[in-house]
VOGU-3710 file (C-alpha; in Angstrom, 3 decimals, decimal comma):
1> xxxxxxxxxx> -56,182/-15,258/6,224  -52,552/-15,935/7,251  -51,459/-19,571/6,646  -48,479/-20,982/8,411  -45,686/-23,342/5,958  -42,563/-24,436/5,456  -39,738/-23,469/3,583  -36,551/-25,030/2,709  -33,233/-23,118/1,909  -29,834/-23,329/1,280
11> xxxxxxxxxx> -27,407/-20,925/3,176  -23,883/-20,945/3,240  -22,889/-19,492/6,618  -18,894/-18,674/7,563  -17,657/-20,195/10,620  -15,270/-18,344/12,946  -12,563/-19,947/11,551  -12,917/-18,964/8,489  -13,926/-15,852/9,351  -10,576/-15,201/11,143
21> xxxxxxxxxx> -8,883/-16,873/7,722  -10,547/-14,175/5,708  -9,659/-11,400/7,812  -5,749/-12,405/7,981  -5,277/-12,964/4,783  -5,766/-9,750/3,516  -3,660/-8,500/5,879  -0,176/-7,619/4,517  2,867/-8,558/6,392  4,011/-5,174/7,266
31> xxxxxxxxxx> 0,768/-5,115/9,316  0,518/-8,953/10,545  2,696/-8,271/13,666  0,281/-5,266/15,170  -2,553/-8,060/14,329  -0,897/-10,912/16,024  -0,021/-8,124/19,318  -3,826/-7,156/18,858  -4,772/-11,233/19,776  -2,304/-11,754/22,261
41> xxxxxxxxxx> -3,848/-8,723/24,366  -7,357/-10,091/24,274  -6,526/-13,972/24,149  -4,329/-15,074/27,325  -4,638/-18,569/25,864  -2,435/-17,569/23,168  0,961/-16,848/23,819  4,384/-15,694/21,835  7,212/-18,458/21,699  8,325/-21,923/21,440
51> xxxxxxxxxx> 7,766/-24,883/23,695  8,983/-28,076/24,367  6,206/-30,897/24,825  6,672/-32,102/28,284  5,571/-35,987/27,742  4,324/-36,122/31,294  1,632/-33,679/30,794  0,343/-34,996/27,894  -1,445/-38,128/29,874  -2,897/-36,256/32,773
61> xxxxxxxxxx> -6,502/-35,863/32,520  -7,058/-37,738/29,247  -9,572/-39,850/30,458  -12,023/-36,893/31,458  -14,940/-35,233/29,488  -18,205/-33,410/30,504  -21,405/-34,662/30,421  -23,688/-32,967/31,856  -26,655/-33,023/30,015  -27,607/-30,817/26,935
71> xxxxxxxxxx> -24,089/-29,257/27,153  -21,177/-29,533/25,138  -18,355/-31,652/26,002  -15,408/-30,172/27,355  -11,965/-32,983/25,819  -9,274/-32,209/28,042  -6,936/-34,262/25,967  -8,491/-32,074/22,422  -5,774/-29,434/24,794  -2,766/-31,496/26,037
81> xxxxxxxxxx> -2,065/-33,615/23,269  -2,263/-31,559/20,733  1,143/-31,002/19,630  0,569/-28,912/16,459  -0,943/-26,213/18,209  0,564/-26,703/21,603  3,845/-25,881/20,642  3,547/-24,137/16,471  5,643/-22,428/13,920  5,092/-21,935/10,466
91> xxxxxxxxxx> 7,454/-22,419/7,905  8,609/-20,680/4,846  8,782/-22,573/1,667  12,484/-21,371/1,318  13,845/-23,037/4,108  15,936/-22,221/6,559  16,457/-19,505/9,505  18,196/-17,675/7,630  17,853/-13,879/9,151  18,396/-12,157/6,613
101> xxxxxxxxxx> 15,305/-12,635/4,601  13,613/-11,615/7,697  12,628/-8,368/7,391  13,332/-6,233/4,063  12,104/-2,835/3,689  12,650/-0,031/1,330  14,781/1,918/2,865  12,525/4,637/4,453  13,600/8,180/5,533  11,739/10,466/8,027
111> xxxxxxxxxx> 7,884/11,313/7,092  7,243/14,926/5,837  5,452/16,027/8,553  8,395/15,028/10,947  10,703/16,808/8,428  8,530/20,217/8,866  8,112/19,921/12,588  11,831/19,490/12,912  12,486/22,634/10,686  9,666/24,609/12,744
121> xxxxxxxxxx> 11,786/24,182/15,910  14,957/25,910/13,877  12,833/29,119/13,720  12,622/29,532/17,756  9,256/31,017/17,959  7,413/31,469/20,444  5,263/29,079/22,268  2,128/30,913/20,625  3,637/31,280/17,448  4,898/28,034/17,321
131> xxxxxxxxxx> 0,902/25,877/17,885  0,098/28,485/14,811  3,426/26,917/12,824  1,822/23,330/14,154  -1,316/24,200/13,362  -0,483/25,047/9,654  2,074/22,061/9,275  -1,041/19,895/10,062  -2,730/20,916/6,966  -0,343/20,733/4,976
141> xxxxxxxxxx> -1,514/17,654/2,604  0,401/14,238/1,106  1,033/15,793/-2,251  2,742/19,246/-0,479  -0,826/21,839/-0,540  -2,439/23,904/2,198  -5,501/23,892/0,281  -7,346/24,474/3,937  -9,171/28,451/3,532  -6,389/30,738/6,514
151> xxxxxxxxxx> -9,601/32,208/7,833  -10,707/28,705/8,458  -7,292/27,467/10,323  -7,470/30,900/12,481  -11,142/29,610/13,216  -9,693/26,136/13,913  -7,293/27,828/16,659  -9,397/29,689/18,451  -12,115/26,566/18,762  -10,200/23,292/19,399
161> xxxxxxxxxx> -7,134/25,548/21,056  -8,099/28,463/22,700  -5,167/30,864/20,455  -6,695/33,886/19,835  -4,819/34,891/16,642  -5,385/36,942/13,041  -5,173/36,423/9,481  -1,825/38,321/9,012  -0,515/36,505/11,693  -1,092/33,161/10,456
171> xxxxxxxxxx> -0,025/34,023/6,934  3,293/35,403/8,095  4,182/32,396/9,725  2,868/30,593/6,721  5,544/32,036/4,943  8,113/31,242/7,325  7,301/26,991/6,676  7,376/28,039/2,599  10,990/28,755/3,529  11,373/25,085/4,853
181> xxxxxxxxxx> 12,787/21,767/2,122  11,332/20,601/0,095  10,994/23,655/-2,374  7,072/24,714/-2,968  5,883/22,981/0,308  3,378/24,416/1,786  1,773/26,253/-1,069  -2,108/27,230/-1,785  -2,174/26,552/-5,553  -0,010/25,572/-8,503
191> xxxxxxxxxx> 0,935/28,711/-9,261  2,455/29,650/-5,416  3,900/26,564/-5,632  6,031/27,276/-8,752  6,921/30,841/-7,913  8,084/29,472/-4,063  10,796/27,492/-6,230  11,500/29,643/-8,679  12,038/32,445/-5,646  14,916/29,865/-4,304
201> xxxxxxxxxx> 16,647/29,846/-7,606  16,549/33,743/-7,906  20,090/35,270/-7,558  19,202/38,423/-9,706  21,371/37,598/-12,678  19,476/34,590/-14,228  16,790/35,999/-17,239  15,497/32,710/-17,413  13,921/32,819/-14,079  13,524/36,490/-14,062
211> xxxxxxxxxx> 11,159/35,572/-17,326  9,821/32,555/-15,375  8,315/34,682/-12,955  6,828/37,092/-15,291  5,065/34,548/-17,056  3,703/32,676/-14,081  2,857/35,879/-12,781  1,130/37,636/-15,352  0,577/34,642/-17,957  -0,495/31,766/-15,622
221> xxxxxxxxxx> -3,761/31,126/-17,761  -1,934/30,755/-21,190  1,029/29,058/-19,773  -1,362/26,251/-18,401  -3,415/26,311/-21,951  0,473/25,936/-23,674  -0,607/29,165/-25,745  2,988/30,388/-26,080  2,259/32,955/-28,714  0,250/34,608/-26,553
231> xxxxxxxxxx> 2,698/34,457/-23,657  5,177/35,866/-26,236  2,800/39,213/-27,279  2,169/39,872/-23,514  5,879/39,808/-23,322  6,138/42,312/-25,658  8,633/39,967/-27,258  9,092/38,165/-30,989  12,206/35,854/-29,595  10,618/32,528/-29,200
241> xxxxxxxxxx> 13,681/31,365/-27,769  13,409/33,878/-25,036  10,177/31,899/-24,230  10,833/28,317/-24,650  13,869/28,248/-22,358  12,020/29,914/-19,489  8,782/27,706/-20,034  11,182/24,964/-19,705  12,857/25,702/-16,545  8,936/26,088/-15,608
251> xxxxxxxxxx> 8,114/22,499/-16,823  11,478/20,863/-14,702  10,030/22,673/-11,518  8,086/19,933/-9,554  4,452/20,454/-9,237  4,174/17,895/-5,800  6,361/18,949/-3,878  5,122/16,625/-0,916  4,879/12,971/-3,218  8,525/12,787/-4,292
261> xxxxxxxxxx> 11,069/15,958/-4,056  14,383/15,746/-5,423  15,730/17,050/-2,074  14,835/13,481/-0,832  13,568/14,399/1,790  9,933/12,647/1,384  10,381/9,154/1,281  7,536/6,841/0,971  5,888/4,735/3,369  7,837/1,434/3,964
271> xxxxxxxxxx> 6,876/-1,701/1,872  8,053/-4,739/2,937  7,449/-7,432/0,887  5,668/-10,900/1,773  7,578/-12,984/-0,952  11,176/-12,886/-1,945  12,064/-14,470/-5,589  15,825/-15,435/-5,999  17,070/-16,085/-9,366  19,907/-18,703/-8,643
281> xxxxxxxxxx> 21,454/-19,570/-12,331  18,038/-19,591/-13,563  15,922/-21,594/-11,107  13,570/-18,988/-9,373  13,361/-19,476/-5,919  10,347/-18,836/-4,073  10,050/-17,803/-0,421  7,711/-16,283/2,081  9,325/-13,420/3,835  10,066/-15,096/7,535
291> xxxxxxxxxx> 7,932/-11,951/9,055  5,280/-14,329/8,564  5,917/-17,041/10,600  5,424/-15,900/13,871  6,073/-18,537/17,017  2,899/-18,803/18,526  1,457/-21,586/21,201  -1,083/-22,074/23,911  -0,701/-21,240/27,036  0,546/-23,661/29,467
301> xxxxxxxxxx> -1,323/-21,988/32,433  -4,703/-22,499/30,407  -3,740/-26,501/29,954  -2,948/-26,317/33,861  -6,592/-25,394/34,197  -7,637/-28,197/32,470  -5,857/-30,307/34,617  -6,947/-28,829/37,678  -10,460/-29,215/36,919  -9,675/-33,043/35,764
311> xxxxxxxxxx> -8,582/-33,630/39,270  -11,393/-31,501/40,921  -15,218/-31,747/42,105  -16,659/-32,098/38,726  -20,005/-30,618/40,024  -18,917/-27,554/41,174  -20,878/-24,864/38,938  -18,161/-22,418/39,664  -15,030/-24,691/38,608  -17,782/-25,647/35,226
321> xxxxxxxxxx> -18,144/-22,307/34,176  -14,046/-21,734/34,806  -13,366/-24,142/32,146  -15,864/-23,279/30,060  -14,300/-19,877/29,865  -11,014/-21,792/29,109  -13,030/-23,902/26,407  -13,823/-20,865/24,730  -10,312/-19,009/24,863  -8,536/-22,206/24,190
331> xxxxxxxxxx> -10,951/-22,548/21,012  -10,047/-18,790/19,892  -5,971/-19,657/20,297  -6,050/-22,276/18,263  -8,313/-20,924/15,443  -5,744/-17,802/14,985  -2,915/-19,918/15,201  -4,803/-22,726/12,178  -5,704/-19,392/10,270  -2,345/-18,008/10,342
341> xxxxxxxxxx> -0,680/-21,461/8,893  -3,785/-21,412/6,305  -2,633/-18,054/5,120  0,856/-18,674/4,526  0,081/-21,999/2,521  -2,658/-19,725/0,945  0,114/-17,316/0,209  2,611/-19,574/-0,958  0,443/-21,475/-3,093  -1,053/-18,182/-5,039
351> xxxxxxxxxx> 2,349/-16,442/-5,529  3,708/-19,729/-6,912  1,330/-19,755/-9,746  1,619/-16,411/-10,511  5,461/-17,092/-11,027  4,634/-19,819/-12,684  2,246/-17,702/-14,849  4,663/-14,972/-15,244  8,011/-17,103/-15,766  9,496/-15,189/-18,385
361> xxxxxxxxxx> 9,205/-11,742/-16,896  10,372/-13,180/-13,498  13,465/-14,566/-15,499  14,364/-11,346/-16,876  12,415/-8,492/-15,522  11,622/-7,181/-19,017  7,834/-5,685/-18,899  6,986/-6,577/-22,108  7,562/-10,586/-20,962  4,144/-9,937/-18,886
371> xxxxxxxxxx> 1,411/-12,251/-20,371  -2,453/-11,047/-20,095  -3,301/-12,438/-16,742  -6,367/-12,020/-14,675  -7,826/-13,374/-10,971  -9,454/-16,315/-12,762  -6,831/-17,663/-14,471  -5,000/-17,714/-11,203  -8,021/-18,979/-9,803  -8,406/-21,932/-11,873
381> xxxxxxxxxx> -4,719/-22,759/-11,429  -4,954/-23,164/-7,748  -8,742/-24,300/-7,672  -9,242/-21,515/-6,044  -12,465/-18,852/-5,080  -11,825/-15,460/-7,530  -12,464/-13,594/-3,796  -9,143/-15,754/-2,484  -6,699/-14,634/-4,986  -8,026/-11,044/-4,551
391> xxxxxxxxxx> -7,436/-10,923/-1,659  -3,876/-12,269/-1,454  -3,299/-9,660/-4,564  -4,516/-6,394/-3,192  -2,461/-5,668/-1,151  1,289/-7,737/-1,095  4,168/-7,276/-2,709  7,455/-9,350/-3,669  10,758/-8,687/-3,865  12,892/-9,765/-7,166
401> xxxxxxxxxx> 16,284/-9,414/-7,987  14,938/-6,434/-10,498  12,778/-4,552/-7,798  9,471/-4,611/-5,645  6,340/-4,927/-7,103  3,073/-5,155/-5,568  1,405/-8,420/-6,942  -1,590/-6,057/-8,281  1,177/-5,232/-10,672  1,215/-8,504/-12,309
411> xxxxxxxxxx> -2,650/-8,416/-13,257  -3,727/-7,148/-16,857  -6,376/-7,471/-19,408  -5,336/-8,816/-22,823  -4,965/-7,310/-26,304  -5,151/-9,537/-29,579  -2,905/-8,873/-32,492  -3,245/-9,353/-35,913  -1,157/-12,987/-35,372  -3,970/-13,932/-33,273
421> xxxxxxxxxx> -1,862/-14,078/-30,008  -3,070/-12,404/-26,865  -0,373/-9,669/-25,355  -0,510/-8,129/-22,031  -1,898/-4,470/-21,844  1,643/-3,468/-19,558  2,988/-4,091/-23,657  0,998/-2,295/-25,345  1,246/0,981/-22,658  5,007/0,496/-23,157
431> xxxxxxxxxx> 4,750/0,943/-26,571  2,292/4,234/-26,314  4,645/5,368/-23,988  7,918/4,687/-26,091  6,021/6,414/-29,023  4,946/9,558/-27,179  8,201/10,047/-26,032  10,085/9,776/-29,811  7,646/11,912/-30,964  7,829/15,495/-32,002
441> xxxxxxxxxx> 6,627/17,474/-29,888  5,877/20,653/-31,498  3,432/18,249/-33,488  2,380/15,583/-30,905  0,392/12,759/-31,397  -3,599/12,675/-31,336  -5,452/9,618/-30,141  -6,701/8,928/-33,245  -3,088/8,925/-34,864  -1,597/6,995/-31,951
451> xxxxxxxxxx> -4,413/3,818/-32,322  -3,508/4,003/-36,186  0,640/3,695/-35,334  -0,800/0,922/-33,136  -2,561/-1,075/-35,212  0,384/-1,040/-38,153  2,182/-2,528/-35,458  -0,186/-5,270/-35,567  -1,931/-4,077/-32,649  -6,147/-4,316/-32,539
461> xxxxxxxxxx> -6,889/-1,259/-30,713  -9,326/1,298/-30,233  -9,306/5,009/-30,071  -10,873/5,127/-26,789  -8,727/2,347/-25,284  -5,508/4,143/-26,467  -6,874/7,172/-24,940  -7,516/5,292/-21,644  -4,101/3,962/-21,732  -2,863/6,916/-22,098
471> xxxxxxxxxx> -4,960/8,815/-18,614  -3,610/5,194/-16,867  0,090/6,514/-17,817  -0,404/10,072/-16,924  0,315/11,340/-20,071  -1,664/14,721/-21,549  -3,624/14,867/-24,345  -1,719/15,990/-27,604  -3,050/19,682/-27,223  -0,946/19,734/-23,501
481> xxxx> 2,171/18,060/-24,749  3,080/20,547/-27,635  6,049/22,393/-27,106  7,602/25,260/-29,001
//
């Protein structure tokens, strides 16, 4: 028998305004512009710019609302008197219009993949040979690889191009672009990769790489494993030193040759940072880079509208759905343009207690300042949701007299000592790192060694947390860090 009742709940429902808040705020300033061009193309109520109130168009119409039953009202006046939106531009907490905190990258160079291309057109192939070269510079990845199968790419031609080509042609060309800066690019393993740079230091003279080669070539497996011994007996060789200094001209060879080449010729993307911090004689400064305060009104042809229909036949169904229409757009303008003054207070507000938080490492840019901080504690500070501060810290950065960090960077869980005080975890990976790198490395430190130099430093820390530490600072395990 089915019985028909009521039930009350509680739902907490987003409005479109804070919807749009939401979406903006996670948005970093690098990217705000293309978001602010994406509204103005499907808002015309919303328009780039600043504009001067014109007093006499403020009082015509004001009188007028809809009210036609069941409907909602249309306030003209809600639109022409509104000078905070009618004419808006945020402002930075620095003050100022001063330019040159406008806009400030790191400087950025070409992207690899322009690099290649522009080295492919040096080689003056032909028009077939040269979609191959394109072809292959495609898949070449971030960190340098082809790690895409040749058969595969000649498959790739021949489907989404129409090139009819072979396996030996591709890979000649293939070796062509290994020719090209940075050193190793365009390599199918690790092992290519180092033998590609080792080819570029070959003059015929040098042993070292001469026994480089050798021992990537015939001893890859043991080299990788750091069984030297064994490198040294296929060698046919007792003279460690004959070895160690080829293993480390190996070991200085760089493994990425796409994420960071000593050429410089791959740069990384551009970061420009939402918040500059000046240090003047020890008061820190706090600003909002300008890039985020955009000039933004609404559109005086929209308000005309309004006026029009003030003066006109208010039942005529067609003019009433006009300015609804306008309603609606007018609505939308002035939501973006509240949500983008939201998120820079937002902004502002966060940042400034994590400065606050943070004083003494924003005073001296000394790591080991860094106090255990985490999204509550900012949270709290500002009265704040945990989601809000997030947000804001995902993904911006600020700029400091000492370098850029992204604000993630600030964020860390706490370790206690044995003085009962909490430290940031940034210390205590300083300190693993400072360690591993006095050590000796022909007798490295284990884990378990490393959390008992740690905790005579008054440190309370686990074995598996040091080891953790130590993955989060991309440092081998003892076993891969021996040297001869």
């Amino acid at each position: 028998m089915q019985k028909l009742g009521l039930n009350q709940s509680l739902q907490q429902k987003l409005s479109p305004q804070q919807i749009q808040f939401i979406k903006l705020l996670q948005v970093p300033t690098a990217e705000l512009e293309s978001r602010i061009e994406e509204e103005l193309e499907i808002n015309p109520a919303l328009e780039e710019g600043q504009e001067e109130p014109d007093q006499d168009d403020k009082q015509d119409g004001e009188d007028y609302q809809e009210t036609s039953g069941g409907e909602e009202e249309v306030d003209i006046k809600d639109y022409l008197r509104d000078d905070e939106y009618s004419s808006y531009k945020t402002q930075s907490d620095g003050g100022g219009d001063d330019d040159d905190d406008r806009e400030m990258p790191i400087p950025m160079g070409t992207s690899l993949h322009e690099q290649l291309m522009t080295q492919l057109g040096y080689l003056g192939l032909n028009e077939h040979q040269e979609a191959i070269g394109r072809q292959l510079v495609g898949s070449i990845e971030a960190d340098g690889y082809i790690r895409r199968d040749l058969e595969a790419i000649v498959n790739d031609l021949a489907f989404s191009q129409g090139i009819e080509t072979t396996l030996e042609e591709v890979e000649s060309i293939l070796k062509k672009i290994q020719s090209f800066d940075p050193a190793g690019i365009a390599a199918r393993n690790l092992q290519e990769c180092l033998l590609l740079q080792l080819d570029r230091m070959d003059n015929g003279h040098d042993i070292d790489v001469a026994v480089a080669k050798k021992i990537l070539t015939e001893s890859f497996e043991e080299f990788t494993k750091k069984h030297y011994q064994k490198i040294q007996k296929k060698l046919g060789t007792e003279d460690e030193e004959f070895v160690r200094d080829a293993v480390e001209l190996i070991i200085r060879l760089n493994p990425k040759p796409g994420s960071g080449s000593s050429s410089g010729m791959v740069k990384n993307q551009v970061i420009i940072p939402d918040f500059i911090l000046t240090n003047n004689n020890g008061k820190l400064e706090l600003a909002l880079n300008s890039r985020n305060a955009p000039e933004l009104r609404i559109s005086r042809s929209y308000t005309d509208m309004f006026k029009a229909y003030d003066k006109g036949d208010k039942k005529d169904k067609k003019l009433k759905e006009a300015v609804t229409f306008v309603k609606q757009k007018l609505d939308a303008a002035k939501w973006f343009i509240d949500a983008i003054k939201q998120r820079q207070q937002t902004l502002l507000k966060t940042m400034k207690a994590i400065v606050d938080f943070q004083y003494e490492f924003f005073q001296e840019g000394d790591e080991t300042k860094l106090r255990p901080m985490i999204l509550k504690d900012i949270a709290q500070m500002i009265n704040m949701d945990i989601s809000t501060v997030s947000r804001v810290a995902s993904s911006k950065a600020i700029q400091t007299d000492f370098g850029i960090y992204q604000l993630k960077y600030f964020f860390s869980e706490g370790i206690s000592t044995d003085s009962g005080e909490e430290v940031s975890s940034r210390e205590v990976k300083q300190i693993i790192k400072d360690i591993i790198e006095g050590e000796d490395k022909s007798k490295p430190y284990s884990d378990d060694k490393l959390e008992t130099i740690l905790n005579e430093k008054g440190y309370n820390i686990a074995r598996r947390t040091v080891a953790k530490y130590r993955e989060q600072l991309n440092i081998p395990v003892a076993r891969l860090r021996k040297e001869m």
